[in-house]
C-alpha positions in Angstrom: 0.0 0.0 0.0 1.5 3.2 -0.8 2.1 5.9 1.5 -0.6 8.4 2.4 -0.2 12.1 1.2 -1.0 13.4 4.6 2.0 11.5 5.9 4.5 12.3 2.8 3.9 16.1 3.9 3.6 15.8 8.0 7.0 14.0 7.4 8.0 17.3 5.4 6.5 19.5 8.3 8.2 17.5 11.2 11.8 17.1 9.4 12.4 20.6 8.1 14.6 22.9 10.7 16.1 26.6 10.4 19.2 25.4 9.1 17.4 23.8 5.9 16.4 27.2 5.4 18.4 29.7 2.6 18.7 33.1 3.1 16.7 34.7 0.3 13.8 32.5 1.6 14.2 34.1 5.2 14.7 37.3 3.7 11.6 36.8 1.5 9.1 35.6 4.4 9.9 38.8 6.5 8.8 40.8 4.0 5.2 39.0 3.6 5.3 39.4 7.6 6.0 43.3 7.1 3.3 43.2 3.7 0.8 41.0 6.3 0.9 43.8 8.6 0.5 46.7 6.2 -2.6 44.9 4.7 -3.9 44.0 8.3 -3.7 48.0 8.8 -5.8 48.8 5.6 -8.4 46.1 6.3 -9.1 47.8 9.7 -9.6 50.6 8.1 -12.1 49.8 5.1 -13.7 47.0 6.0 -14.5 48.9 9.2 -18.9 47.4 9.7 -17.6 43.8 9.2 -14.7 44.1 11.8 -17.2 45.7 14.6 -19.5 43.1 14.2 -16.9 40.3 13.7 -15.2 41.8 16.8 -17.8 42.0 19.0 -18.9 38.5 18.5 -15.5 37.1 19.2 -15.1 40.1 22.4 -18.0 38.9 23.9 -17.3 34.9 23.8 -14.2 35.8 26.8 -11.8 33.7 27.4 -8.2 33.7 28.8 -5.9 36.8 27.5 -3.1 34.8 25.4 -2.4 36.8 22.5 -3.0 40.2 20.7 -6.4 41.3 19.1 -3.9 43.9 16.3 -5.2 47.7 16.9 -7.3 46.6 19.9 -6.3 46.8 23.6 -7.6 43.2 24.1 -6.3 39.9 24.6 -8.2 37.0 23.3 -7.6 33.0 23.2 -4.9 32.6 20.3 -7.2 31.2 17.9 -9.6 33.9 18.5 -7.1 36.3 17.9 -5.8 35.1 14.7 -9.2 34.6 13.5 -9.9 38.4 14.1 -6.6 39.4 13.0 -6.9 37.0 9.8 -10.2 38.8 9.1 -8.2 42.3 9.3 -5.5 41.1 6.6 -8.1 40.6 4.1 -10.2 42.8 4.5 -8.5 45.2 1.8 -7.6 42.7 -0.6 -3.8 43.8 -0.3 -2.8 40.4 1.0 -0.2 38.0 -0.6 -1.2 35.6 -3.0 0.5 32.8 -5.5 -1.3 33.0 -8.9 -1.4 29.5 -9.8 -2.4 28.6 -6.6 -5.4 31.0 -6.7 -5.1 31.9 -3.1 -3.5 34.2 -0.4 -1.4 32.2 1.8 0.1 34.7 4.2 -3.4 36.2 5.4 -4.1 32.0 6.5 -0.6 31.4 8.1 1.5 34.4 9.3 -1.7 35.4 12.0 -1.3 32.2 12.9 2.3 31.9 13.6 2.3 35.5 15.0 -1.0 34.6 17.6 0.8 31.4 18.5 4.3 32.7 18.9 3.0 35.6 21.5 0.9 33.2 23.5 4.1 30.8 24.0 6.9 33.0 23.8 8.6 32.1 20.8 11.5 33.3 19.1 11.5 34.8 16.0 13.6 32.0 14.0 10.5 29.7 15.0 7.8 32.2 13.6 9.5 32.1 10.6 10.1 28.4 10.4 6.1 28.1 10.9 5.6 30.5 8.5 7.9 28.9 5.4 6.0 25.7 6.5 2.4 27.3 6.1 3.5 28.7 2.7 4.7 25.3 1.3 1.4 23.3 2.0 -0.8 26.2 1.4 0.9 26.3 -2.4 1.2 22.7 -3.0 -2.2 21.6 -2.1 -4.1 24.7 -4.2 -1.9 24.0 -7.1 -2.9 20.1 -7.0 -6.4 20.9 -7.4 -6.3 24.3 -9.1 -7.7 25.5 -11.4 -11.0 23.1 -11.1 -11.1 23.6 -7.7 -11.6 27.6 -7.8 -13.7 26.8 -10.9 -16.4 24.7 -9.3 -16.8 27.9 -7.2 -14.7 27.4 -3.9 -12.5 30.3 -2.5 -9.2 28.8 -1.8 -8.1 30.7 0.7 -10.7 29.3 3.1 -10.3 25.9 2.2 -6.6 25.0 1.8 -5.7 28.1 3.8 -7.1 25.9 6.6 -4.1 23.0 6.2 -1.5 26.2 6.2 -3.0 27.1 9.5 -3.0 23.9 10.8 0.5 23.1 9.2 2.1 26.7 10.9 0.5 25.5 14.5 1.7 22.0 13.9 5.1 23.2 13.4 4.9 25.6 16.5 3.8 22.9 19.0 6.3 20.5 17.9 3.9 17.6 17.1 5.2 14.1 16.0 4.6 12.9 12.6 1.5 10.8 13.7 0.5 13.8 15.3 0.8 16.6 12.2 -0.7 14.1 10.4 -3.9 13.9 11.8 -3.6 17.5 12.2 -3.6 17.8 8.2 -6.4 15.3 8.6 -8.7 17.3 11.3 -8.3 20.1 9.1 -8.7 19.1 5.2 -12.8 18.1 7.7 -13.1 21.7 8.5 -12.0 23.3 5.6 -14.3 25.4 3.3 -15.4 28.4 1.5 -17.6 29.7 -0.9 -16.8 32.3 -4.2 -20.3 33.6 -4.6 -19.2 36.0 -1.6 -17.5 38.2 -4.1 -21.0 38.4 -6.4 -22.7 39.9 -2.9 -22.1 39.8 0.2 -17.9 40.7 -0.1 -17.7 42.3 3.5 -17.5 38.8 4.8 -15.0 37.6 2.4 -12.6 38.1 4.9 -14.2 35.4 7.4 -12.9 32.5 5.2 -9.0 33.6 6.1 -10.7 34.2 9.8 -11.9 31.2 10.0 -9.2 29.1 8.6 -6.9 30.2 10.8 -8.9 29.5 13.8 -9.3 26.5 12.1 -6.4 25.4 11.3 -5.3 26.3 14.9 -8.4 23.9 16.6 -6.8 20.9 14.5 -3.5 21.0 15.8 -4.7 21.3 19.4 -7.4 18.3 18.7 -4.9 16.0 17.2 -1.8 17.2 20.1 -5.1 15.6 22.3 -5.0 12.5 20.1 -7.8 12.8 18.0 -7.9 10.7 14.9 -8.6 11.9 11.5 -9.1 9.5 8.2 -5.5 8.4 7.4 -6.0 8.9 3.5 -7.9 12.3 3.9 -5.9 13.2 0.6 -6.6 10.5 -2.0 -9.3 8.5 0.0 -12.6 7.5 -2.3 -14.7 10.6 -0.5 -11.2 12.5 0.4 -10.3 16.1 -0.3 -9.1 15.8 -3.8 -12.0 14.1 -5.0 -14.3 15.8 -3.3 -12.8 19.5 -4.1 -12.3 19.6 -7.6 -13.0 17.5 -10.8 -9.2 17.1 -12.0 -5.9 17.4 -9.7 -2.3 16.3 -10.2 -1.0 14.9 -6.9 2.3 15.1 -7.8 2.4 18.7 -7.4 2.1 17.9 -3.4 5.2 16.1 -3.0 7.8 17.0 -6.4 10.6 18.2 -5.4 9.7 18.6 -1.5 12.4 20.1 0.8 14.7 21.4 -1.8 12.4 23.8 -3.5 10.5 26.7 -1.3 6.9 28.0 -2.6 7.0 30.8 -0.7 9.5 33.1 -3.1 7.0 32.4 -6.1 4.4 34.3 -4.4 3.2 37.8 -5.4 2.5 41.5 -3.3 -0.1 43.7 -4.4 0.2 47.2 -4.6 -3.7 48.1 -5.2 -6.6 47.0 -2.6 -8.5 44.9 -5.0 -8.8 41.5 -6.2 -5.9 40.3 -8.0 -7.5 39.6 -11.2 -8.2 43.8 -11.7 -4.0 44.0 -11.3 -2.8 44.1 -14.8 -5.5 46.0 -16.3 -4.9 48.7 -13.9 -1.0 48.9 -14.5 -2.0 48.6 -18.1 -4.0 51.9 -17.5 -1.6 53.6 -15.6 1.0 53.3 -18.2 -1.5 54.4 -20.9 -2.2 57.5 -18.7 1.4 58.1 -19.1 2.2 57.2 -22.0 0.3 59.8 -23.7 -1.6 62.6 -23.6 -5.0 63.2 -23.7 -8.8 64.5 -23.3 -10.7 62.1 -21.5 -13.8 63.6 -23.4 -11.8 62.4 -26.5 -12.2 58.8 -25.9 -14.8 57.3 -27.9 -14.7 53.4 -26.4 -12.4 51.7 -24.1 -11.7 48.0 -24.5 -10.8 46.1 -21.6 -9.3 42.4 -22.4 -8.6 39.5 -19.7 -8.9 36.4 -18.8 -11.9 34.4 -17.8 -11.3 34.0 -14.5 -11.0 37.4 -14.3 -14.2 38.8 -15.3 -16.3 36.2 -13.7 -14.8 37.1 -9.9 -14.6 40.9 -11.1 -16.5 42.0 -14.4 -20.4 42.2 -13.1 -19.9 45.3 -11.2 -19.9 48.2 -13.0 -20.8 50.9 -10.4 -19.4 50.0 -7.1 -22.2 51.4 -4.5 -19.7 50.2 -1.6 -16.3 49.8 -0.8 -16.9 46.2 -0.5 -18.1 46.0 -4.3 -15.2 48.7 -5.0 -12.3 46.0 -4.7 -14.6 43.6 -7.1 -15.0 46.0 -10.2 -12.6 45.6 -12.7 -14.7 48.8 -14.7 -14.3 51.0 -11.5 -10.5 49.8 -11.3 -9.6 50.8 -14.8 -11.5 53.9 -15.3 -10.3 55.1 -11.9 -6.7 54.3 -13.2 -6.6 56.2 -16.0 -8.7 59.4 -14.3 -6.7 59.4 -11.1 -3.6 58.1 -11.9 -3.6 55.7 -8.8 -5.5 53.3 -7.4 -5.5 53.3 -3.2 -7.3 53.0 0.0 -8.5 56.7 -0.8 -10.1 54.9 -4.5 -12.1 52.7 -2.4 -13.9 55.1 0.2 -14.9 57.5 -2.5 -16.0 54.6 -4.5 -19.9 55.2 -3.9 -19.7 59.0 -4.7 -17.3 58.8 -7.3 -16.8 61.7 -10.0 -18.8 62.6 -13.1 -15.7 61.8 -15.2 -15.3 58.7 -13.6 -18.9 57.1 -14.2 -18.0 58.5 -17.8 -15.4 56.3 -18.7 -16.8 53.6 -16.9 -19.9 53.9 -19.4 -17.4 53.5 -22.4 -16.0 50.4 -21.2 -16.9 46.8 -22.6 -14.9 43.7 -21.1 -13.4 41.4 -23.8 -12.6 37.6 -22.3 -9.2 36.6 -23.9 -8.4 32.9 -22.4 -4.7 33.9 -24.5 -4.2 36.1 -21.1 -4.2 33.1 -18.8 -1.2 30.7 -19.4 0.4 29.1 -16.6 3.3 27.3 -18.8 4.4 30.9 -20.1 4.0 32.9 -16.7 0.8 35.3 -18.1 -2.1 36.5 -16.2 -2.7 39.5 -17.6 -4.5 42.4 -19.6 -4.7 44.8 -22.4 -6.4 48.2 -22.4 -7.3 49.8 -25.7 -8.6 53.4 -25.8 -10.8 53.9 -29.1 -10.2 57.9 -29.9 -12.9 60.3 -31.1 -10.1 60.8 -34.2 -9.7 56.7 -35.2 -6.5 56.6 -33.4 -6.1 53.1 -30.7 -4.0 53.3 -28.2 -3.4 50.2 -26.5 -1.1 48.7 -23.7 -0.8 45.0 -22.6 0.4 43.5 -19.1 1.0 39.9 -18.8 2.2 39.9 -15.4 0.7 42.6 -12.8 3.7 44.1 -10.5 4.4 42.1 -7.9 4.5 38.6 -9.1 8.0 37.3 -9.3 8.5 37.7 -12.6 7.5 41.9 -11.7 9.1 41.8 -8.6 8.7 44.6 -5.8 11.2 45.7 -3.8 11.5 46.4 0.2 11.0 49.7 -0.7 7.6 49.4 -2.2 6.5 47.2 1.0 7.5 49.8 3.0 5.6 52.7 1.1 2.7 50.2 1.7 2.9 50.0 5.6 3.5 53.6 6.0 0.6 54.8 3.9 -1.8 52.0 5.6 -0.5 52.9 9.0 -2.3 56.7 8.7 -4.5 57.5 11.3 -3.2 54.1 13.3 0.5 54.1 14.0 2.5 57.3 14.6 5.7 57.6 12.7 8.0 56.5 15.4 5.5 53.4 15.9 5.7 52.6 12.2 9.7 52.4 12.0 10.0 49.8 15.5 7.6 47.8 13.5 9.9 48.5 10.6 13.1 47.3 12.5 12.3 44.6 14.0 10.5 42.6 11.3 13.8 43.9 9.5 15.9 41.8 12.0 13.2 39.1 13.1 15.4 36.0 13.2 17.3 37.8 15.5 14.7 38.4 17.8 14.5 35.6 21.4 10.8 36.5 22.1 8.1 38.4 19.4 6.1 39.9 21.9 7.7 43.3 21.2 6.1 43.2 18.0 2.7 41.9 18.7 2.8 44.5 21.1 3.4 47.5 19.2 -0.1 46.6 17.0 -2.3 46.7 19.8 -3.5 49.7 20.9 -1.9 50.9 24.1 -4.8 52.8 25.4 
């Protein structure tokens, strides 16, 4: 009988140590905790009716003070408190993601790790550990049974995001093989979400992350306590693969395992909006530089993309919220090309937006181009085309938004990012100690400086 999945990786998660670890990968998983924490501060801020509501259900269930509630005075429970702060990372739609994957790991692990490392003291060589570990099974297990999986309408970063969190809080407690394997197990039972939440509904989007975490967290405890999941949760006859998707390739979860690191093929995102609006607003923003122009002048404007992309963002033309602001790939591209940016600020003046803006969103019609979705040649992308009053087309084509790897960012950009989501939150001074001492994590004997500095002090 061959080996199950679920033991091939909790023999991955139990095996790997620091010192497997390169350099650019610790260098690259401190900054997705310094990106996590920027997008954690803009998703307090915009998502700000969910997050009350969300808060004070968790607030009012008690329990013992372990860990940080970010930009709250509070101590909750740590699986409570990465829920809540899980549900604050998304709630912007600036979080991480891996495009093939077709999820945001970060937002699923590095609450985790960080709600877990302040409740037991932990270093910050073992955060990061956790955190690499989350990012590997996050990618590997979206990638087996992506794309049919996020096809047949389920949000991955509920549903596999909840192995990540149960694979960083695995790693954290120091489970034995046995033991992360029935973690894996407990957690492929409680794993879920749903994609129709970005048709209506998107201010809970953010409670699949939540929930994963918290999760993901409630598996590792369960199986440290010796319960017992199904030992082929993977490949069993009514297991995950089979029941998530129509077509996967289970060799994606174990090729290359140990030697290769997931995390470094993730992407940042520089706008707060759904991935899949990305290239077609750099696309934009080079054709508002590109050239010069009357906005009256434009007769039509052409948006191409990919499939995927209009179904999760082409039905909303007229955002009436913020929520339906970071799913309208008309808002995002007219906005673009009026503004010159696209921010927080885009999103709160979303429902009020200018006259010249609701013009040019009236001239757009979405083209799907499946040519702009190619895994084997690294595209996910977009092409504008603005149709002049005079017969002239001027067009402009990404294939990669900024921020994939291919696009890459620098620390620089990530740090633009936290200081312009930190407004109104952290003061300057506050900002830079966050700064620092992500900058010098691994360094770090104990992380509850850092948790520290994102609650609220009074």
């Amino acid at each position: 009988m061959s080996v199950p999945y679920s033991k091939l990786l909790a023999n991955y998660i139990h095996g790997i140590v620091w010192s497997h670890i390169p350099d650019n990968v610790i260098e690259t998983a401190k900054l997705f905790v310094l990106d996590y924490i920027a997008s954690a501060l803009a998703g307090y801020k915009v998502n700000s009716i969910f997050n009350k509501a969300i808060t004070n259900v968790y607030f009012g269930m008690g329990g013992k003070g372990e860990s940080s509630v970010f930009f709250y005075q509070k101590k909750l429970p740590a699986p409570h408190a990465a829920l809540l702060n899980a549900a604050f990372g998304h709630g912007a739609d600036l979080d991480d993601g891996h495009r093939t994957a077709q999820g945001h790991p970060g937002v699923t692990v590095i609450p985790v790790a960080l709600s877990l490392g302040e409740a037991f003291e932990l270093s910050g060589k073992d955060v990061l550990l956790s955190i690499v570990v989350g990012y590997e099974i996050f990618v590997r297990v979206a990638k087996t049974i992506n794309p049919s999986h996020f096809n047949r309408g389920f949000h991955t970063t509920g549903t596999v995001g909840t192995l990540s969190a149960a694979a960083a809080a695995a790693k954290i407690f120091g489970l034995s093989t046995e033991r992360i394997q029935h973690t894996l197990s407990l957690a492929c039972l409680q794993s879920g979400g749903l994609l129709e939440v970005t048709n209506s509904g998107q201010m809970a989007k953010p409670f699949h992350p939540a929930k994963a975490a918290y999760n993901g967290i409630v598996a590792a405890l369960a199986a440290r306590e010796e319960i017992q999941g199904p030992s082929a949760i993977f490949e069993g006859d009514k297991g995950f693969l089979k029941a998530m998707c129509d077509g996967y390739n289970p060799d994606m979860l174990t090729h290359k395992l140990g030697s290769t690191f997931e995390l470094t093929k993730c992407y940042f995102k520089l706008y707060p909006a759904c991935r899949h609006t990305h290239a077609a607003i750099d696309a934009a923003l080079k054709l508002r530089d590109k050239v010069s122009y009357s906005y009256s002048d434009i007769q039509k404007i052409k948006i191409y993309t990919y499939p995927a992309a209009i179904k999760l963002t082409g039905n909303i033309y007229l955002p009436r919220t913020v929520d339906e602001a970071k799913f309208s790939l008309p808002y995002a591209v007219a906005t673009a090309l009026y503004k010159g940016k696209f921010t927080l600020d885009e999103l709160d003046t979303a429902s009020s937006c200018t006259d010249s803006i609701k013009m040019l969103v009236e001239k757009i019609e979405i083209v799907s181009d499946p040519a702009l979705e190619n895994r084997e040649a690294n595209i996910r992308g977009a092409q504008v085309e603005l149709y002049m009053d005079n017969g002239r087309v001027i067009s402009e084509r990404i294939n990669l938004p900024k921020g994939d790897p291919e696009e890459p960012v620098g620390k620089e950009d990530i740090v633009i990012k936290l200081k312009y989501c930190s407004e109104g939150i952290l003061t300057l001074s506050q900002q830079q100690r966050v700064i620092d001492f992500v900058e010098n994590l691994e360094k770090k004997e104990n992380i509850n400086q850092l948790t520290g500095l994102l609650r609220k002090s009074s």
